[in-house]
N, C-alpha and C positions, 0 to 999 in steps of 0.2 A: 221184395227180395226176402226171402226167408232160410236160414242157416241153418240143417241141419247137424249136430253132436259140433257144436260151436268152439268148443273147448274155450284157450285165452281170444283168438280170435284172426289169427293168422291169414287166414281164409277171409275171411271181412273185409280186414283193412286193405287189401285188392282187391276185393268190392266198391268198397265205398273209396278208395284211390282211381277208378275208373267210374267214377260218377253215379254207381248204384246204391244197393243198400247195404246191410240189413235192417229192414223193419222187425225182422221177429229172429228170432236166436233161442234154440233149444237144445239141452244136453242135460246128462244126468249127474255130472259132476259138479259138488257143488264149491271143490277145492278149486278145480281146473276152469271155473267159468267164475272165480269171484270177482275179481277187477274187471269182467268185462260191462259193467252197467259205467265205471269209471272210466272207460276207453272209448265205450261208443254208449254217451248218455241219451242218445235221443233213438237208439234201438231200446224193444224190449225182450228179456231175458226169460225165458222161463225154466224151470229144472223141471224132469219129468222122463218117464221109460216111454221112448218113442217108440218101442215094440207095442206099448197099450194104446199108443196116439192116434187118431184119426184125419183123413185128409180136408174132411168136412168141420171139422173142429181150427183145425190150424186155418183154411179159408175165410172159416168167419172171424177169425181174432186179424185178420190183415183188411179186412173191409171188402173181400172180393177177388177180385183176379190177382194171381201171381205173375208176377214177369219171371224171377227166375228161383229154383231151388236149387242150391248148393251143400255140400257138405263130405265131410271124409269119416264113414263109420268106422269101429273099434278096428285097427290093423292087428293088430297084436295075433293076432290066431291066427295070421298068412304073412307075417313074417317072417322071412328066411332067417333070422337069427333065434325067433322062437320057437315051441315045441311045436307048433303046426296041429294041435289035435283036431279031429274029427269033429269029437264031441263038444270042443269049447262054444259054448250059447252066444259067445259073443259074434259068429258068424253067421248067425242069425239075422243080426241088424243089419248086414248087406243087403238081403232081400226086405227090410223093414224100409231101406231107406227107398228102394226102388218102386215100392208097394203106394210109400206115398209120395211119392213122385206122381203117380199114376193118380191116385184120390186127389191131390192138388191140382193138376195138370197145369205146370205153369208153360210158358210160353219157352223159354229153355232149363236145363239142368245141368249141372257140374259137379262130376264125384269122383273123387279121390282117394288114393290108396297106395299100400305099398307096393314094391314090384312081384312080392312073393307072389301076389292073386293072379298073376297072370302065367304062373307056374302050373304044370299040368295038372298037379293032383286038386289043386284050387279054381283053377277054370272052370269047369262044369258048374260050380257054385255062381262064381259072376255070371256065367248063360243061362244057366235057370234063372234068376234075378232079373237080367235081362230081358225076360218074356214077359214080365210086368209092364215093359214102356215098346214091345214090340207093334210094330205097326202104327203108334203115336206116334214116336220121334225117330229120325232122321238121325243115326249113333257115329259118330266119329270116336273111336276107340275101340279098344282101350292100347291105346299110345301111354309111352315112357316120354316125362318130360324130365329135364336136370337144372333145379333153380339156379346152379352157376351157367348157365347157357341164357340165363335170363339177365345177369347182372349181378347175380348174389356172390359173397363172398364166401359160401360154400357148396362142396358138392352132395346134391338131396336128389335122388335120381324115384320121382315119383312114376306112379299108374292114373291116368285121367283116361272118365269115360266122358264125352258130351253127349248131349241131345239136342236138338230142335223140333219145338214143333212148326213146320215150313208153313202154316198156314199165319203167321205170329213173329216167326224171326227167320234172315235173311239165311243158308248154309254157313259152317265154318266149317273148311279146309285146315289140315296139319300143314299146309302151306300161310295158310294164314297167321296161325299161331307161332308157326316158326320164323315170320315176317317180324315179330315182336323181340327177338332174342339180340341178346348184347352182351358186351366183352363180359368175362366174368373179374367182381371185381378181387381183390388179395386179399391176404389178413391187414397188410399193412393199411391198403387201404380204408379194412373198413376198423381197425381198432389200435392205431398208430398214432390216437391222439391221445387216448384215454392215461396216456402216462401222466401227463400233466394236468389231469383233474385234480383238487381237494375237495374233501371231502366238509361239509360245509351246516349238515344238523340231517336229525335224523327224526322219524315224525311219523307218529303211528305203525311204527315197526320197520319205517322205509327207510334204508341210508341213503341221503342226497349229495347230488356232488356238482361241482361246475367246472366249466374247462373255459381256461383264461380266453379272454376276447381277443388278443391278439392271432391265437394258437392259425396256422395254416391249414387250409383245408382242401377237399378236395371235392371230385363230383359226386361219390358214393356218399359221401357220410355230408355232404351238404343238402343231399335230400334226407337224413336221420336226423343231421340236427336240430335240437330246438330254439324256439327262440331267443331266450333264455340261458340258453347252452347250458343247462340243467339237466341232471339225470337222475336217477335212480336204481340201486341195486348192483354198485359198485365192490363190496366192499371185499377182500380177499381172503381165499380161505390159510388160514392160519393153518400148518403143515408140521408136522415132529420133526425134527432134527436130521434124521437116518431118513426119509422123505424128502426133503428138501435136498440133500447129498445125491440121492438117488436121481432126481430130476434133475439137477445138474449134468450129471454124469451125459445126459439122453441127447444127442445133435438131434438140429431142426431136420423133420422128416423120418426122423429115429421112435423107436416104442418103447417104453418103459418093460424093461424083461418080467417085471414082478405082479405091478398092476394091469399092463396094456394098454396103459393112455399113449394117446399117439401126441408127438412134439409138435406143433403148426411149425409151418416154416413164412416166413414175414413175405414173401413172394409166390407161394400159393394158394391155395383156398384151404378150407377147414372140411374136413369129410364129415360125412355126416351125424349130424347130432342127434345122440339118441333120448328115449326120456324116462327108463327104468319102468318099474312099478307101482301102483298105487298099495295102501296098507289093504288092500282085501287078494291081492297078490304076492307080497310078502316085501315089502315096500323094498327091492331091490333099485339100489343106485345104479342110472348106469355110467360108462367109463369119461372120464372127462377129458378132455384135451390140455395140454400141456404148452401154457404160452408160450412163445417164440423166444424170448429171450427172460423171461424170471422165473426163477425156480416153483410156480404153481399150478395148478389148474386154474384156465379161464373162468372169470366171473361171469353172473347174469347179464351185467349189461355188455360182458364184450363177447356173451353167444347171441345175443339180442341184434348186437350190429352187426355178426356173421351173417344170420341168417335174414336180416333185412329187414328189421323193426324198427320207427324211430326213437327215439331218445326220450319222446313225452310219454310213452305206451309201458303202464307200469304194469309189474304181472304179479309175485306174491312176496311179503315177508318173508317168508321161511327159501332159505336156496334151493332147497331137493324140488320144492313147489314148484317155482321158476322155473328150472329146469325140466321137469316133467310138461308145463303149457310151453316149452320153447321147443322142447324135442317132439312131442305129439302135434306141432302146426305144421301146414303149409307157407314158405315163404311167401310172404306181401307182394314180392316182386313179381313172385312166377304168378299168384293167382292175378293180381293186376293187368299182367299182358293176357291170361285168359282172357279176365272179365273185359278189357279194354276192347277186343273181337266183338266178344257177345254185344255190348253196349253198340258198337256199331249196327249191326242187324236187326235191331228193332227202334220201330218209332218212338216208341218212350225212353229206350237208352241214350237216340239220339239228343233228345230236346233234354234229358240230365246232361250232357257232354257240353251240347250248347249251353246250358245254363250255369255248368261249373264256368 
């Protein structure tokens, strides 16, 4: 399995939550991809401009055949929320990732995106791309999935193209993937415990925390937590006076008039999280949510349980970090039920499924 623009790893850990890989992980961020040798130690990482990359290059560092390439190139230049330009290079890497898809030729493929690409003036971009893997693979897409339709505790309403090559892996149906979908879970559900964490030392720039062994739990956050019931990346953002006032004022489901963070409400989900900019963008923050009931923006580890990370899965020191690999992933859950299909339809995913 091989990860294309891997970021923290969101895309992975429903990979290898459905019994596959990655064996190889590439991206050119080297902020947004640091903790991932720490999260999936026995993948290897490389940084590097996949526009310069070759398919015959990345075949021989995996030993040979690919079962599956996955990956979600830079959205940002077909987001409806950003300037959509023509000219931005970064819509580039669409056709880069299709290109080697095709130089690789693995057995299936899975890409990801925002919904804006499948906007008209963006279209024609994914169908030229598309003529890369035409007549290899067997395309189911490009369908709109929504991770709370999957079980996450927010709404992420993605763009998925699939492929198969039918001579290698079994078809997959939007019937079949939509076979995988479950209740969506609340905020309460997935960060309803985090009250009674302490905060317990802090180590190599990580704040760590534990949540008492008695604490209640439930089905959502008993697949998050860890053994240990240990976390990281709790710690809360300290707020001005006339801030903290303001966010009071804001009912659950309410919007702050000044900044635009929207208020979560404990009984529904978290919309979706975005991840700002990086410093060659003009390192814009973007807007954060407003916990349910104390006057702050959510921390890293309660958008981490939003969007379906578990509790061992550490992302960076710095919060803007974190938040930029939390807003830029795919959720664990929705990629899991993809991958958990694929895994089915081929004879190797099978005998990893049996062997988990």
């Amino acid at each position: 399995m091989v990860d294309l623009f891997s970021g923290c790893g969101g895309f992975a850990l429903g990979s290898r939550a459905a019994g596959l890989g990655p064996e190889l992980a590439f991206d050119v961020d080297p902020i947004l991809t640091s903790s991932f040798s720490t999260n999936f130690p026995e993948s290897r990482v490389t940084l590097g401009d996949l526009s310069q990359a070759r398919g015959e290059d990345i075949r021989r560092l995996a030993g040979g055949d690919v079962l599956g390439v996955f990956g979600g190139p830079p959205c940002q230049a077909f987001s409806d929320i950003g300037h959509r330009k023509v000219d931005d290079p970064r819509r580039d890497l669409l056709d880069h990732f299709f290109r080697l898809v095709s130089e690789i030729s693995p057995a299936f493929f899975v890409m990801e995106n925002v919904k804006g690409l499948g906007y008209a003036d963006a279209r024609p971009v994914l169908d030229a791309a598309l003529e890369r893997v035409a007549g290899k693979y067997d395309l189911l897409g490009p369908v709109l999935l929504d991770a709370a339709d999957f079980g996450a505790a927010t709404k992420r309403r993605r763009l998925f193209v699939i492929g198969v090559d039918r001579t290698r892996c079994d078809p997959v149906t939007l019937e079949d993937i939509h076979a995988k979908k479950a209740q969506a879970a609340s905020v309460l559900d997935a960060i309803g415990d985090l009250a009674s964490a302490t905060e317990v030392q802090s180590e190599d720039g990580f704040d760590t925390w534990q949540l008492p062994t008695q604490e209640a739990s439930n089905p959502y956050r008993n697949r998050l937590l860890a053994a240990d019931r240990r976390f990281t990346g709790h710690r809360p953002t300290v707020h001005t006076e006339a801030v903290v006032n303001r966010f009071r004022a804001v009912s659950q489901g309410g919007v702050d008039k000044i900044g635009r963070h929207p208020r979560l409400e404990w009984l529904g989900q978290c919309p979706t999280l975005r991840a700002g900019t990086g410093s060659d963008r003009g390192s814009f923050q973007s807007v954060r949510p407003i916990h349910p009931s104390e006057p702050r923006v959510i921390t890293v580890r309660e958008a981490a349980r939003l969007q379906g990370f578990p509790d061992g899965f550490r992302f960076h020191p710095t919060v803007w970090h974190s938040f930029r690999m939390i807003g830029n992933s795919v959720s664990p859950l929705m990629s899991e039920a993809i991958f958990s299909v694929l895994a089915s339809r081929t004879e190797i995913g099978q005998a990893a499924i049996a062997a988990e």
